[in-house]
Structures are given as structure tokens and as C-alpha cells.
C-alpha positions as CSV (number, residue, x, y, z in Angstrom):
1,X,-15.6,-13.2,25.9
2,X,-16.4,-16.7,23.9
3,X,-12.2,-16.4,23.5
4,X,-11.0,-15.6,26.9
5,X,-13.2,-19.0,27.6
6,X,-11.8,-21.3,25.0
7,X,-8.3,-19.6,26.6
8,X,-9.5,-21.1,30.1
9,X,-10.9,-24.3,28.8
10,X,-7.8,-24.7,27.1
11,X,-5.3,-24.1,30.1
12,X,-7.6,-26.7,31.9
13,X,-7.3,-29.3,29.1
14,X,-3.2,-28.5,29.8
15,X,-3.2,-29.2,33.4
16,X,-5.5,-32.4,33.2
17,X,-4.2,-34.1,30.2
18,X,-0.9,-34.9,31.2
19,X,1.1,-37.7,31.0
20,X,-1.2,-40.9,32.7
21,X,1.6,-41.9,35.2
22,X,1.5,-39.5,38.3
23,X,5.5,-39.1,39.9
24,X,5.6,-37.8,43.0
25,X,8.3,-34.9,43.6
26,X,10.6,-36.7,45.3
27,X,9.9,-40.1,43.5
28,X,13.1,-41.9,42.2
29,X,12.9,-42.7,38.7
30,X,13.6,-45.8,37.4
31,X,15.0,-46.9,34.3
32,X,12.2,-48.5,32.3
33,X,10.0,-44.9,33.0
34,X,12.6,-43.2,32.1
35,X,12.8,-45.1,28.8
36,X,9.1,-45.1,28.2
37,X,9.3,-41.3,28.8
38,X,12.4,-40.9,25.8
39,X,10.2,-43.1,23.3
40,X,6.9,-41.5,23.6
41,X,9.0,-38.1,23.5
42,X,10.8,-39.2,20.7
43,X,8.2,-40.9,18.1
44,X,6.2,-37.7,18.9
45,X,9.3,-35.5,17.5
46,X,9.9,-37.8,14.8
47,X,6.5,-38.4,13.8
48,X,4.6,-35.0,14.5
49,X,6.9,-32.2,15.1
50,X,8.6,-33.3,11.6
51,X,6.5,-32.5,8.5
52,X,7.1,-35.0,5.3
53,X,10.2,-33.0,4.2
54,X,12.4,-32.8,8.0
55,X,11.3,-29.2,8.7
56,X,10.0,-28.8,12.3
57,X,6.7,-27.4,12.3
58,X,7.0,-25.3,15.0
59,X,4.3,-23.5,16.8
60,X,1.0,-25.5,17.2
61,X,-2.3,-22.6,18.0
62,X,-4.3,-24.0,20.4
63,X,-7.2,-22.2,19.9
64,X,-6.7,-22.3,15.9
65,X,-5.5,-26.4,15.6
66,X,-3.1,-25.0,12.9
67,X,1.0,-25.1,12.7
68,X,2.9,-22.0,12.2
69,X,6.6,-21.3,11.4
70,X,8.8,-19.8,14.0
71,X,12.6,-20.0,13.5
72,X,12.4,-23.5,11.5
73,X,16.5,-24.1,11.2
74,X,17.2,-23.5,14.7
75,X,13.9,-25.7,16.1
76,X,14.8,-28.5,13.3
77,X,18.4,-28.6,14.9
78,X,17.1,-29.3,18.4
79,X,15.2,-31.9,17.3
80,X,17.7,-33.6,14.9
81,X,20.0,-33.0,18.4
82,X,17.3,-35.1,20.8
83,X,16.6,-37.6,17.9
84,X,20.1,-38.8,17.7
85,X,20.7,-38.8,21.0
86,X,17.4,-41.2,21.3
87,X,18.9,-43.5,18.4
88,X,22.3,-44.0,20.5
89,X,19.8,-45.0,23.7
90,X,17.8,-46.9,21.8
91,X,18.7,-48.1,18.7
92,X,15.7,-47.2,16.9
93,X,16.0,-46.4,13.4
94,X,13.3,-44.4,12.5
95,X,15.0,-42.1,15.1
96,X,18.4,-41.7,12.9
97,X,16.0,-42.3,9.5
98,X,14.1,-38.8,10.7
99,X,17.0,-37.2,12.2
100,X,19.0,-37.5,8.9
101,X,15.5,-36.3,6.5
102,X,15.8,-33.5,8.7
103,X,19.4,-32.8,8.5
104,X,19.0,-33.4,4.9
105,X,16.1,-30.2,4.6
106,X,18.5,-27.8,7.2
107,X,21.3,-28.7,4.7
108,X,19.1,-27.8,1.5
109,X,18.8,-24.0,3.1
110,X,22.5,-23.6,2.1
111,X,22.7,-20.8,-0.3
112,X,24.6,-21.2,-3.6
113,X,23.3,-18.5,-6.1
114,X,23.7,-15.5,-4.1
115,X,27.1,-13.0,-5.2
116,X,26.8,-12.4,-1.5
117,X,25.6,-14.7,0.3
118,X,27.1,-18.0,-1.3
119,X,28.0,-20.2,0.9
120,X,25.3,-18.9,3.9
121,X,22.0,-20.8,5.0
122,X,18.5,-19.4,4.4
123,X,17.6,-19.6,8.2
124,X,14.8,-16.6,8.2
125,X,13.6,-15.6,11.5
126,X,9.8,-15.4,11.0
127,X,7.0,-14.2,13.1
128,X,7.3,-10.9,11.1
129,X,10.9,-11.2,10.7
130,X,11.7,-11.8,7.4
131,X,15.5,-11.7,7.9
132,X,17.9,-13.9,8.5
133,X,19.0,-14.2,11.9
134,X,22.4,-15.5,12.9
135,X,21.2,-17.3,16.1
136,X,18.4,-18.9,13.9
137,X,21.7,-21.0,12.8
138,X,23.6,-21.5,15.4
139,X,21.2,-22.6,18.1
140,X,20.4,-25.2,15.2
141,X,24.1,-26.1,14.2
142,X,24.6,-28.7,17.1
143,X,22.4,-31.2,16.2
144,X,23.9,-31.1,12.7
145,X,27.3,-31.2,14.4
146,X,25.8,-34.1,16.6
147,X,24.1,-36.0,13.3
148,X,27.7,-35.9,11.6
149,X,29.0,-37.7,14.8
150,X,27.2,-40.5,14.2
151,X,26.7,-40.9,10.7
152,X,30.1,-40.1,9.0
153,X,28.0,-37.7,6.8
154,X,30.3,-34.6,5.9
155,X,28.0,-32.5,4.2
156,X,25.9,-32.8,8.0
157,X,29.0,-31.0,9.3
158,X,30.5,-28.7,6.1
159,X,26.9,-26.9,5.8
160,X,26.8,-25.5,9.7
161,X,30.8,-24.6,9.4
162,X,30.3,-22.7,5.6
163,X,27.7,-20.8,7.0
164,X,30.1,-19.8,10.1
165,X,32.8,-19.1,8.1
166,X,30.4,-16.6,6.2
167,X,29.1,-15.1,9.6
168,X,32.7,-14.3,10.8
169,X,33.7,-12.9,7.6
170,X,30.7,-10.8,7.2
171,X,29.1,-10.1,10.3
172,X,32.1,-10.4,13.4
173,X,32.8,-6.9,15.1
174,X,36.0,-8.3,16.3
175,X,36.9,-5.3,18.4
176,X,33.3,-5.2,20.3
177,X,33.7,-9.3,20.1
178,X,30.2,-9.0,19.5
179,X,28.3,-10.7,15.7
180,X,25.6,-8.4,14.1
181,X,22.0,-10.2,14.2
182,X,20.5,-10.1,10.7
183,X,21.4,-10.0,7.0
184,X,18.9,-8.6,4.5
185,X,18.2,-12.3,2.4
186,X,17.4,-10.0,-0.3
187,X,20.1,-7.5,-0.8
188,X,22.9,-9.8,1.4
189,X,23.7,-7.1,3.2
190,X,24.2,-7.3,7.1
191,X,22.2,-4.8,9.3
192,X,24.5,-2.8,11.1
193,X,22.4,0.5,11.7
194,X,18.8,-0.5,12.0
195,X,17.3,-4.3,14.1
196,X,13.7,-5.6,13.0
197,X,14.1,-6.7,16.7
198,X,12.7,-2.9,17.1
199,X,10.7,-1.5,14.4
200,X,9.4,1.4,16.4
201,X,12.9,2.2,17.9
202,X,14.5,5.1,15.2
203,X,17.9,5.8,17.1
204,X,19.9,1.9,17.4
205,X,23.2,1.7,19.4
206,X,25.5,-1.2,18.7
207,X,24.0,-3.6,21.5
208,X,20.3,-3.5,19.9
209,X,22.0,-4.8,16.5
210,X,24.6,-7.1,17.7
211,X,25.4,-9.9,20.3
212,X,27.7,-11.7,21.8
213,X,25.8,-14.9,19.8
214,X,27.8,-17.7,21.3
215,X,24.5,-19.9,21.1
216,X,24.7,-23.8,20.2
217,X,28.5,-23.0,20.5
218,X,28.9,-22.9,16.7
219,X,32.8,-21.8,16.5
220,X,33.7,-24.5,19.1
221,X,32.2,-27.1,16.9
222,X,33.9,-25.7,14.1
223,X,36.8,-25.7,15.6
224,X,37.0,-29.0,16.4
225,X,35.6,-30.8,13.0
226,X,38.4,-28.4,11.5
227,X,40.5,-28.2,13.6
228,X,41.4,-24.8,12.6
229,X,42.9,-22.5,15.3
230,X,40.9,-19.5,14.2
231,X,37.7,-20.8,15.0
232,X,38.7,-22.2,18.6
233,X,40.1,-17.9,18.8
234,X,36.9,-16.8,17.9
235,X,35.2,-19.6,20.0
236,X,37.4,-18.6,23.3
237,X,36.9,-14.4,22.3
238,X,33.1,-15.1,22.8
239,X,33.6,-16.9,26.0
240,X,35.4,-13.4,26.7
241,X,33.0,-11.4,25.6
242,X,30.5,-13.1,28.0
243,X,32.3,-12.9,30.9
244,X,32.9,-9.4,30.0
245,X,28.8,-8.2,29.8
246,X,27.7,-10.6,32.2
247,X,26.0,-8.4,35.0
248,X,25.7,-8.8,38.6
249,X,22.6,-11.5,38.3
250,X,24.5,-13.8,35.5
251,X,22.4,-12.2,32.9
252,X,22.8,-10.2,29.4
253,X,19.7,-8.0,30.5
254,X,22.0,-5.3,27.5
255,X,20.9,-7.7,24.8
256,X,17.1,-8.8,23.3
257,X,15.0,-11.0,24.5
258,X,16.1,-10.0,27.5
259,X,14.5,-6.6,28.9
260,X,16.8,-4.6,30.8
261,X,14.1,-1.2,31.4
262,X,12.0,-4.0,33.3
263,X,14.7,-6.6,34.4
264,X,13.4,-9.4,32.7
265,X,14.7,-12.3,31.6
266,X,13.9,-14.6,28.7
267,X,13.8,-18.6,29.8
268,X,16.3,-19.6,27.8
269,X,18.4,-16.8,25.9
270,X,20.8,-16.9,28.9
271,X,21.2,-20.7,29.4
272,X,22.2,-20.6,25.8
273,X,25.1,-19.3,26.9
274,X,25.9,-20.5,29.7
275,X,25.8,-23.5,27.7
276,X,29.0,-22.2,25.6
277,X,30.2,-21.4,28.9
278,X,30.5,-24.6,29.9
279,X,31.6,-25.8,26.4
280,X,34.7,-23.3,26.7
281,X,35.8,-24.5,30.0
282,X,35.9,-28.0,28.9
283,X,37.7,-26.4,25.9
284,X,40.1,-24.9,28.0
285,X,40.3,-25.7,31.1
286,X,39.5,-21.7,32.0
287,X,37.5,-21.8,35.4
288,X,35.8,-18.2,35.2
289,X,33.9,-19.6,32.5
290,X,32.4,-22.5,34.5
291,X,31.7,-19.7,37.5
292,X,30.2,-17.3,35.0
293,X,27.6,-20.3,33.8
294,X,26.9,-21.0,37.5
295,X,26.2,-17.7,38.3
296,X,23.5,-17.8,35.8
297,X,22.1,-20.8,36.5
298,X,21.7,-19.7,40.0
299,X,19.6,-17.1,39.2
300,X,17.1,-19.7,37.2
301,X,17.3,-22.1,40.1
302,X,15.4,-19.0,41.8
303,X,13.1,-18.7,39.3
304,X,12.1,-22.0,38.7
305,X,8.9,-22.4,41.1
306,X,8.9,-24.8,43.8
307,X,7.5,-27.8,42.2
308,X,9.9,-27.7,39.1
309,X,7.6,-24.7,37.0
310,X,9.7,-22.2,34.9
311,X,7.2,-19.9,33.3
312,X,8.1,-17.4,30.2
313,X,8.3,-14.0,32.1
314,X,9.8,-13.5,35.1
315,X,11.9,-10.5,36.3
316,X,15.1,-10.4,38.2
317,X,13.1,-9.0,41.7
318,X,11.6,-12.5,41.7
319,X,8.4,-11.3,40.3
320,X,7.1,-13.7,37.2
321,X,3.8,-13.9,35.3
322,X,2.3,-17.4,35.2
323,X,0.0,-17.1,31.9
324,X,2.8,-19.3,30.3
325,X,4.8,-22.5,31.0
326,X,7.9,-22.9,29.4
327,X,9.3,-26.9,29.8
328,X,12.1,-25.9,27.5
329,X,13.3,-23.5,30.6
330,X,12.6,-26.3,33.3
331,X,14.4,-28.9,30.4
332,X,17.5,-26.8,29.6
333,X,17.9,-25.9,33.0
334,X,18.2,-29.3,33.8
335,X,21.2,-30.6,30.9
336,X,23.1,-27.5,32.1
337,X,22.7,-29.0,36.2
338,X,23.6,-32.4,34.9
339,X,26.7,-31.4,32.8
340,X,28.1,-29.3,35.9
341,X,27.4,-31.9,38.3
342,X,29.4,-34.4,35.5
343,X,32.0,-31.3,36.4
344,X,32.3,-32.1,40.3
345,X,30.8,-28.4,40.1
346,X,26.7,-29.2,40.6
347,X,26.0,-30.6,44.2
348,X,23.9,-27.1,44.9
349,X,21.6,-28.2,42.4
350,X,21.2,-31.8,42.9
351,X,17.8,-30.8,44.6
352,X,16.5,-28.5,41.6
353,X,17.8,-31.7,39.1
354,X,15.6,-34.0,40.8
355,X,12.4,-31.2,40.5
356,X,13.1,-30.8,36.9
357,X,13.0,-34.1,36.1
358,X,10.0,-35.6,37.6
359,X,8.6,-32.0,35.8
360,X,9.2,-33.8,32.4
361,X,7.3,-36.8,33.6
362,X,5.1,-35.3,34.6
363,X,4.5,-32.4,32.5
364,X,4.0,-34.4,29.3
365,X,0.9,-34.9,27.1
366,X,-1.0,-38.2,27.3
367,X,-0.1,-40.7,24.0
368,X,-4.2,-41.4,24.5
369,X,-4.7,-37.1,24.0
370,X,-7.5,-36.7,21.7
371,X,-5.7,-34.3,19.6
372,X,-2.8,-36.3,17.7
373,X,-0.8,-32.9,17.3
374,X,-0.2,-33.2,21.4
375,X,0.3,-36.8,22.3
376,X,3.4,-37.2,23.8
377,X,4.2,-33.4,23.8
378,X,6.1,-31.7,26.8
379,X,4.0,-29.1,27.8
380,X,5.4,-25.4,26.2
381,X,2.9,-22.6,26.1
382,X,2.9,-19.4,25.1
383,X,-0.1,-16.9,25.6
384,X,0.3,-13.9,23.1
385,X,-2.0,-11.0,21.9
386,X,-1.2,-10.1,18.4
387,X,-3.2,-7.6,16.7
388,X,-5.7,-7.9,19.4
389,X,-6.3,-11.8,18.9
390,X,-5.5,-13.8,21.7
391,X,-3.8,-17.5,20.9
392,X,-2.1,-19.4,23.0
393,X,0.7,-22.2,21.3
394,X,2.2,-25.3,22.1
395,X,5.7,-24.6,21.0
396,X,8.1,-27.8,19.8
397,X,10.8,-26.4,21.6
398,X,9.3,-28.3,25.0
399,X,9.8,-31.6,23.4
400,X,13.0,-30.8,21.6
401,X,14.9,-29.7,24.7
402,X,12.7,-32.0,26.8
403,X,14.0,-34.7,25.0
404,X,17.3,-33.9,25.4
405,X,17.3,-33.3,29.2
406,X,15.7,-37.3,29.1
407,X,18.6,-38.8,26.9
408,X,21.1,-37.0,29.1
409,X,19.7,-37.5,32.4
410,X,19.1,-41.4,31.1
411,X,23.0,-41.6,30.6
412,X,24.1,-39.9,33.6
413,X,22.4,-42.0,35.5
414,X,22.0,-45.8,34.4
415,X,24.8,-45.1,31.7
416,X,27.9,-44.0,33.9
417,X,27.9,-45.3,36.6
């Protein structure tokens, strides 16, 4: 009982401590908020998310005070992605400083004394998954991609493609046009019969061991630091391939996190790739890949609640669960609106835009928040009962993606125009 309390205290503490400047829904933003909003965002990713060494620190236990890993290479990517993308803004370079020490410890996972697995990246799942899990890279490999960009740094660029180049020689089921999920980081052999995604599940079909894993739109990138043809193939066979599984709501419900028995749908898993959707029409010009992405994003403009609230569960009927609030989802949702309306494609959005970002204002820790893990945090929860413990986390991934949906919306509109 003395924990279910803590829980509620804690969930009040959430809703009262926010950010001390109160926007109102409809509230234009101006330009110096805005700013304001992508420093405090970004000295809290530089300065808190990132331990001494670059590594994000992930999950923060609310009812513990305590950090805990949860997939480190693909959470330090997002927020080398967001800190670069504050250094261009504003010139701050402790932004670029911490983005490259970052870059530097995602580089240092590259594997070199392996007879199989030369030439891979250490990027282990976690949370009980002691594997290495391809989207743990490549939802990671775009800030990398993004930190090369801007600092001329090869190796920034030549880690993320060696480790691609080892994923579609090992892992590609090129007739499926799906990539197998995990390599053993002990053995180096990929898991083609048996998922630790389902422990308790003793029969595995193809689809619970493999995915389409087009997230961060690794193969595009390669392609075009490379400029080799196959990867651009491989890039545009994905793209396929989603189009292909997508079902009649704009989901993957076939593939995990997703949960197809239930119809629910994870917050982000989806926008991931409808990200690489939209990457492989600008790539090719190919417009069933831009409808395909807005078909998805239609069905999280649903979901998203009324005052710019995405929370972690929710179900295609339009049910949802509210013990969680995920400002990645509300975040995400929002760079996807922004690119398509940079598309001429996004005017039935331009209402859900404007929610999602006075959201982030809103939704923020206060820089004043008595605990200095939270100050200046985009609110991210996640409720969870493991082994019959309640806890209840602060993930990074609210800041990281939060962060990004600032820089971009900062550009598109005080930037372009």
C-alpha cells in the first residue's frame, strides 16, 4: 500500500512540476520561448542524460532515484541527433563538445576481435535482453550520421555504415525483405529460430524473429555517405517491404512491440517507419511511400488525446490506458507533421502540430525541480510491474525526441520563412 502511494504522490509531483511558464493551447509561440525551451532541453541532455563517458543513462526510477540501462546505443544516438541539431541553432559548444564525447563512446562499441562479428557494434538490448538487437543500432545510427555532417569526422560515419554492412551480410532475408532481430554477442551467431522478444513462446514463425527494421533509415544514410547503389536497393526494398505489411490502420500490428491478439500499438515503433517512409520518398520521388507514412500518422493523430497527450498503450478501437505519458509519441509525432507539411502534404495536421507543440512547453520539468535528474526533462513515464515491484521511470527518450521536435519546429518556423 505505502507503494501504490509513493506511485500517486509521484504522478502528482509530474503534473504540478512542470515547466513554470503556462502556454495556453492555442497560444502562438514566439521565438525567444521557443529558444529558452531548446536550451533548457538541451543542457539537460548534455549535462544529465550523458554520464562522464557520452553513454545516455537511460531510464531514471522514480520511486528508486537510481539510472538504469535500456538500449544505450540507440538512446545515445537520439541525443547526439537533438544535440547537434541545438549547436547549429545555437552555436553552443558544449552542445557539439557532448555530442561528439558521445559519438566518441557509440563508436568505441565497434567490435574488432570477434571471427564473427568484426566489424559489428556491441549495441545489447537490455532490460533482460542480453543480445544484440539490430534496431538498438539503427534507431541510433542517425545522429552519428547527423554528427559526421557537421564535423567532417569519418570514423562518426564509417562505424554506423561497418556495422550495416555486417547486418545485410549476416542478418538480410532478402526474399522476405525482412532483417532478423538479434545476434548471440557471445557465439556471433544470428537468431533465426528462437526471439528473447518471447521467452515463453516455444513454436517462432519468421515474423516473431524478423522485421522489416527500416528504423533511423540506416541503409539510406549509407547510401548516401557511400554512395553505393546497393545500399540505396536495400534502402528502397525496405520501403517495399513496408508498404507491403502495412495493414488497413497504417500499422505493423505482425511485428513486436506492436500486439496484434489485442490491436495495440506501441507509440513510437510505427512512426519509426513512417519516418523511413518519408526518407524514401524524398529519395525517390515514389508517392505511395509518402501515403503509406500518412496513413500512419493518421491513425496517431487519433490517438493523441485532445490536449496534445499520447500515452504508452492504446489500441486501434480507440481504447488507451492513461497510467503512462509518452512525450516521445506527442514529440515524434510532431517532426513527422512538420516534415510532411515541408512536403505540401501536412495541412490536415496543422491543428494536431500546434497541440503538440505547446505539449512540449508545457509538458517539461521545471529547471528550479528539486531533483537535478528532472530539471528541464520532457515528461516520459512509464509505469511497469516487474516481478511484482511496481516503478514507474522517467525515460530519456522524452527529451531526446523532444528536443528534436523543438530544433525542427524552431527552423520551420523562424528559420524558412
Amino acid at each position: 500500500m505505502a507503494r501504490i502511494i509513493n506511485l500517486v504522490l509521484i504522478t502528482a509531483v509530474l503534473t504540478c512540476l512542470q515547466c513554470a511558464q503556462a502556454f495556453a493551447q492555442d497560444q502562438p509561440v514566439s521565438k525567444s520561448e521557443l529558444l529558452t525551451a531548446i536550451k533548457q532541453t538541451a543542457d539537460y541532455a548534455a549535462n544529465i542524460l550523458l554520464d562522464k563517458n557520452g553513454k545516455s543513462r537511460c531510464d531514471y526510477s522514480l520511486t528508486e532515484g537510481t539510472w538504469y540501462d535500456y538500449e544505450p546505443p540507440w538512446h545515445t544516438g537520439q541525443i547526439i541527433y537533438g544535440l547537434v541539431e541545438s549547436y547549429k541553432i545555437t552555436k553552443d559548444e558544449h552542445y557539439l563538445a557532448r555530442a561528439k564525447q558521445a559519438g566518441d563512446w557509440w563508436c568505441g562499441l565497434q567490435i574488432l576481435d570477434h571471427p564473427k562479428l568484426k566489424g559489428m557494434v556491441k549495441a545489447i538490448h537490455g532490460d533482460g535482453i542480453n543480445n544484440i538487437v539490430f534496431a538498438t543500432v539503427s534507431d541510433g545510427t542517425a545522429g552519428l550520421f547527423h554528427l559526421f555532417d557537421v564535423t567532417g569526422v569519418r570514423k562518426y560515419a564509417e562505424v554506423p555504415t561497418s556495422a550495416g554492412e555486417w547486418m545485410l551480410n549476416n542478418m538480410y532475408v532478402p526474399e522476405k525483405r525482412l532483417f532478423y532481430d538479434m545476434v548471440d554477442p557471445v557465439s556471433g551467431d544470428v537468431m533465426k529460430e528462437q526471439s528473447a522478444f518471447w521467452p515463453d513462446k516455444k513454436e517462432q514463425t519468421l515474423y516473431d524473429v524478423a522485421r522489416p527494421n527500416n528504423e533511423g533509415s540506416l541503409f539510406r544514410d549509407m547510401y548516401v555517405y557511400t554512395k553505393q547503389e546497393k545500399y540505396k536497393k536495400i534502402f528502397i526494398d525496405l520501403c517495399e517491404s513496408l508498404v507491403e505489411k502495412q495493414d488497413q490502420y497504417g500499422l505493423w500490428l505482425d511485428f513486436t512491440p506492436n500486439v496484434k491478439q489485442v490491436g495495440g500499438f506501441h507509440p513510437r515503433f510505427n512512426l519509426w517507419y513512417a519516418e523511413s517512409l518519408i526518407d524514401g520518398f524524398e529519395l525517390t520521388g515514389n508517392k505511395k511511400y509518402l501515403d503509406a507514412a500518412i496513413k500512419t500518422l493518421r491513425t496517431y493523430q487519433k490517438a493523441m488525446r485532445e490536449d496534445g497527450t499520447f500515452f504508452y498503450i492504446n489500441y486501434v478501437d480507440g481504447k488507451y490506458n492513461e497510467n503512462s505519458v509518452t512525450g516521445s509519441a506527442t514529440a515524434f509525432c510532431g517532426i513527422l507533421w512538420i516534415r510532411l507539411k515541408r512536403l505540401g502534404a501536412g495541412d490536415e495536421f496543422s491543428k494536431s502540430l500546434n497541440l503538440a507543440t505547446n505539449w512540449i512547453l508545457r509538458n517539461r520539468f521545471s529547471i528550479a525541480h528539486p531533483d537535478s535528474n528532472l530539471r528541464g526533462a520532457v515528461i516520459d513515464t512509464r509505469l511497469r510491474r516487474k516481478n511484482g515491484t511496481l516503478g514507474l521511470a522517467q525515460r530519456d527518450v522524452g527529451s531526446s525526441l523532444g528536443l528534436r521536435f523543438l530544433t525542427d519546429y524552431y527552423n520551420y518556423s523562424f528559420s524558412e520563412k
